[in-house]
C-alpha positions in Angstrom: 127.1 221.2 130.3 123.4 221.4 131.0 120.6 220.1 128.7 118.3 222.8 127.0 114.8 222.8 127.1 113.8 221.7 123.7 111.5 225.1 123.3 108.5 223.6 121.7 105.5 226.0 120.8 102.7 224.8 123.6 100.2 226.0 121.2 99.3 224.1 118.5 96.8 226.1 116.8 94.9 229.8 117.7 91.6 230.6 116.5 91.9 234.3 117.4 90.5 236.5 120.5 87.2 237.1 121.7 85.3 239.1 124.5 82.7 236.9 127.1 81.3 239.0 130.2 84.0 241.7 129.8 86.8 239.5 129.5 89.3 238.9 127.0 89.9 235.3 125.7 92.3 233.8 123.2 91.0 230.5 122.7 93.7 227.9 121.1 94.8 224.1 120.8 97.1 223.3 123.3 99.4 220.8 124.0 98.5 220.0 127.4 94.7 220.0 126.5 95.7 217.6 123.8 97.6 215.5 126.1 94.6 215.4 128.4 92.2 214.2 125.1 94.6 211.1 124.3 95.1 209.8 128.0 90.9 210.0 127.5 90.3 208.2 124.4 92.8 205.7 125.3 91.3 205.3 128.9 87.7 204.7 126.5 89.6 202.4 124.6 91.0 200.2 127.3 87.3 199.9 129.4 85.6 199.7 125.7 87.3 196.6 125.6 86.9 195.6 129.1 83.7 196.1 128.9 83.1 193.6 125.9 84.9 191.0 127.8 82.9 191.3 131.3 80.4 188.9 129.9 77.6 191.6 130.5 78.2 193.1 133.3 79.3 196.2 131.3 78.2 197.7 128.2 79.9 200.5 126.1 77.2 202.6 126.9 77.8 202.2 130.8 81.2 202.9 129.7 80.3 206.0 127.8 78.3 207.6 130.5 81.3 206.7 133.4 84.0 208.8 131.2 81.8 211.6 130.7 80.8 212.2 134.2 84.6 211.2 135.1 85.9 213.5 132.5 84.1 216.7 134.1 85.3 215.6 137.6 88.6 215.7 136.2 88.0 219.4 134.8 85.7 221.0 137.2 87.6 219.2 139.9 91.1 219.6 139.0 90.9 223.5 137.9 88.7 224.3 141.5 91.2 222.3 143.8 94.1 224.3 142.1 92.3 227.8 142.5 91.6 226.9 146.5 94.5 225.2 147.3 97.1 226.9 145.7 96.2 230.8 144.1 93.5 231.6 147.1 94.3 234.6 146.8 93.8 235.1 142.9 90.1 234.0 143.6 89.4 236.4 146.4 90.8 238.8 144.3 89.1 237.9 141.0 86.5 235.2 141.1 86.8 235.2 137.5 90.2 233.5 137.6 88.8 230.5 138.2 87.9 230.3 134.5 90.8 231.5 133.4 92.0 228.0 131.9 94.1 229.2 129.2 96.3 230.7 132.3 97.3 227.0 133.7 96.6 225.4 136.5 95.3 222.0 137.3 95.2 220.2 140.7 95.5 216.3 140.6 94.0 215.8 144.2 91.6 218.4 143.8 90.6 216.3 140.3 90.5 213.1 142.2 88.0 214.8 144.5 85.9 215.4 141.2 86.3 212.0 140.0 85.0 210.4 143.3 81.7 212.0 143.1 81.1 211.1 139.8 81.9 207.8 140.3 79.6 207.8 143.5 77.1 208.9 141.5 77.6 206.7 138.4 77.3 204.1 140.9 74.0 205.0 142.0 72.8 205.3 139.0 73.8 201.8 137.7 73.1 200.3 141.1 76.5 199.2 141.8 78.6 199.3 145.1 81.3 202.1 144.6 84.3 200.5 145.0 82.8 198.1 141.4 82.8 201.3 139.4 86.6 202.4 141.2 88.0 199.1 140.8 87.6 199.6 136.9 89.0 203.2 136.8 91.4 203.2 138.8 93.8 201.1 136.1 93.4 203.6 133.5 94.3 207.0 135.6 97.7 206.6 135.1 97.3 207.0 131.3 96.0 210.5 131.6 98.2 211.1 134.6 101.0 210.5 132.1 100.3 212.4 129.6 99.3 215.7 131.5 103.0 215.2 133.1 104.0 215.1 129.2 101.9 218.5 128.7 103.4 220.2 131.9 106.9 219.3 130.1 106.0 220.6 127.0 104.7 223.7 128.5 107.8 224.2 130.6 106.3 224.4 133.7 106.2 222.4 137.1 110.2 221.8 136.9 112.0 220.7 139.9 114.7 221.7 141.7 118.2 222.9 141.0 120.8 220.0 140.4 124.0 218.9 138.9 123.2 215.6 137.7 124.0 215.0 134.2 120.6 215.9 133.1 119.8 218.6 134.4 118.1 220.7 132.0 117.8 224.6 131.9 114.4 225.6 131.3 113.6 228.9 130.3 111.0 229.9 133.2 113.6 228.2 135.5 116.3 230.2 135.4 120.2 230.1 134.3 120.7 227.0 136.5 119.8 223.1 135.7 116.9 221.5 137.2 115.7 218.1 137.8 113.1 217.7 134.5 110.7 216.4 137.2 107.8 216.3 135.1 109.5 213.3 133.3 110.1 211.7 136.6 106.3 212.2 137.5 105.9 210.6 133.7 108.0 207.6 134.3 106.3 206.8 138.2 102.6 208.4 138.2 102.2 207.1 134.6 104.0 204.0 133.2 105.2 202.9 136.5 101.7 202.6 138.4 100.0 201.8 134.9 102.3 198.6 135.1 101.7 198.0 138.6 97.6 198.4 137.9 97.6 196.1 135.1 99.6 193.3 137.2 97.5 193.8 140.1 94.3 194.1 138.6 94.6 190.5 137.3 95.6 189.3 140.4 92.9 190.2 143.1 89.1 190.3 142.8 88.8 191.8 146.4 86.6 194.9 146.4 88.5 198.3 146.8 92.0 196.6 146.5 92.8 197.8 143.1 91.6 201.3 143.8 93.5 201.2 146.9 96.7 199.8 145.2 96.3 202.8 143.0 96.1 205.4 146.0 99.3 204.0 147.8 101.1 203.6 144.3 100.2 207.2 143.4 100.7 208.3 147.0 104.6 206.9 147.0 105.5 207.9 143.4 104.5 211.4 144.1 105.7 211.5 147.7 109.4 210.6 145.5 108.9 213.0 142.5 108.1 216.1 145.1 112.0 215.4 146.5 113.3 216.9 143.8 110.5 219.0 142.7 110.6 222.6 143.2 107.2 223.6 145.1 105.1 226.0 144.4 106.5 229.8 145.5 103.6 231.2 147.0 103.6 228.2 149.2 107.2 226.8 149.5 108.1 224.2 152.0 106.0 223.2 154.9 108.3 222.0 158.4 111.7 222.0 156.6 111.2 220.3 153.3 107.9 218.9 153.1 105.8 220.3 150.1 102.1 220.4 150.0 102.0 217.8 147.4 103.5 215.4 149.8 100.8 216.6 152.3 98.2 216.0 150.2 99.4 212.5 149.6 99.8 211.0 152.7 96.0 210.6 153.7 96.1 208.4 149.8 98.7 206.5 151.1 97.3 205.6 154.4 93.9 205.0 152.9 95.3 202.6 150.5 97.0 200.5 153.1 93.4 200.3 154.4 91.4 199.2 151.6 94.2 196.4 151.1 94.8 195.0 154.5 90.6 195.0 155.3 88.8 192.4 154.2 86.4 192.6 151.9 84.3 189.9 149.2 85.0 190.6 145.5 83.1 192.8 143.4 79.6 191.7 142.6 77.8 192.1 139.2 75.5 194.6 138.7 71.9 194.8 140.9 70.1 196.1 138.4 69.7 196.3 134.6 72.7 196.1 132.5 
């Protein structure tokens, strides 16, 4: 006997339609939105407090200003990636799609992308070498990694593939058959899994880039894993047998990663300029 999806409302609160350039919108609190606002305030929580133990070299304001700019990457980032890699042909259809939020969609590599450039250019701005302003992000992403895999459960979406492991739950978009609850695997590697692994390796190296590239071969394996048993996207499907374009994707992280670890390179430097 198969596990049921525990059908839980992804909505938390509607505030009622509205029209905006012709269009139709039902704005609402969701789950997965939510999910995203903890893994933020907890990722301001953990560099807040970095940041008051750096001895100066960071201040909460520094702090503020890198989650904002980090935050939009995620957004802008993450919904544009989606809409180019994966519903191309939505877009060329209806540019508008691509602020149709409400409808899903969210790309992690296109919202690393995002996050890059604003940490290039938060980097300018506080005259610091890049891989100084990574080397401090990268230990939080797993927090909001886990807890959008926690929203795509909730929202019954991104399931994997059909199996007969004990399990294997039946979810309601899925079809009669059980599934691998792959969003809960992605939870367990791409959030508490590489969170772990961050936090150990973090303390243990002051080499510049080596965290942030500890982070793109641990997030680069873990998802390699996870897409296994994930069921792909249909309007893409499986690429050379059973490769997946998440797997794709990943494989330039994973060999970049080896790189930044294996180079050498001095430790991250204070600050140039004015705190």
């Amino acid at each position: 006997m198969a596990l049921q999806f525990p059908n839980i409302d992804p909505v938390i609160v509607s505030f009622g339609p509205f029209e905006l350039f012709g269009q139709t919108f039902h704005p609402a609190l969701r789950w997965y939105g939510f999910m995203y606002l903890v893994g933020f305030m907890a990722a301001m929580f953990l560099l807040n407090r970095k940041a008051d133990r750096s001895n100066g070299l960071w201040s909460r304001e520094q702090v503020s200003d890198l989650l904002f700019y980090a935050f939009l990457g995620v957004i802008l980032g993450g919904r544009i990636g989606y809409v180019l890699v994966y519903h191309l042909d939505y877009f060329l259809a209806d540019p508008l799609y691509l602020f149709k939020i409400t409808e899903g969609g969210m790309s992690f590599h296109g919202g690393l992308v995002g996050v890059i450039l604003a940490m290039l250019y938060i980097a300018y701005k506080q005259q610091r070498s890049f891989f100084a302003v990574a080397d401090i992000v990268a230990p939080v992403v797993p927090i909001g990694l886990g807890a959008g895999r926690i929203g795509n459960f909730i929202n019954g979406e991104l399931w994997g593939r059909v199996t007969d492991l004990p399990w294997g739950m039946v979810f309601p978009s899925g079809g009669p058959l059980p599934r691998h609850p792959s969003q809960l695997y992605q939870f367990a590697l791409e959030g508490v899994a590489l969170f772990i692994l961050l936090q150990w390796y973090s303390r243990k190296t002051d080499k510049r880039g080596a965290v942030s590239g500890m982070f793109l071969l641990g997030y680069g394996i873990f998802r390699c894993v996870a897409e296994l048993v994930r069921q792909p996207d249909p309007q893409l499907g499986f690429f050379l047998g059973d490769i997946t374009m998440g797997q794709i994707l990943s494989v330039p992280m994973i060999i970049f990663g080896i790189y930044l670890l294996v180079r050498k390179a001095p430790a991250n430097t204070p600050v140039k300029g004015k705190q």
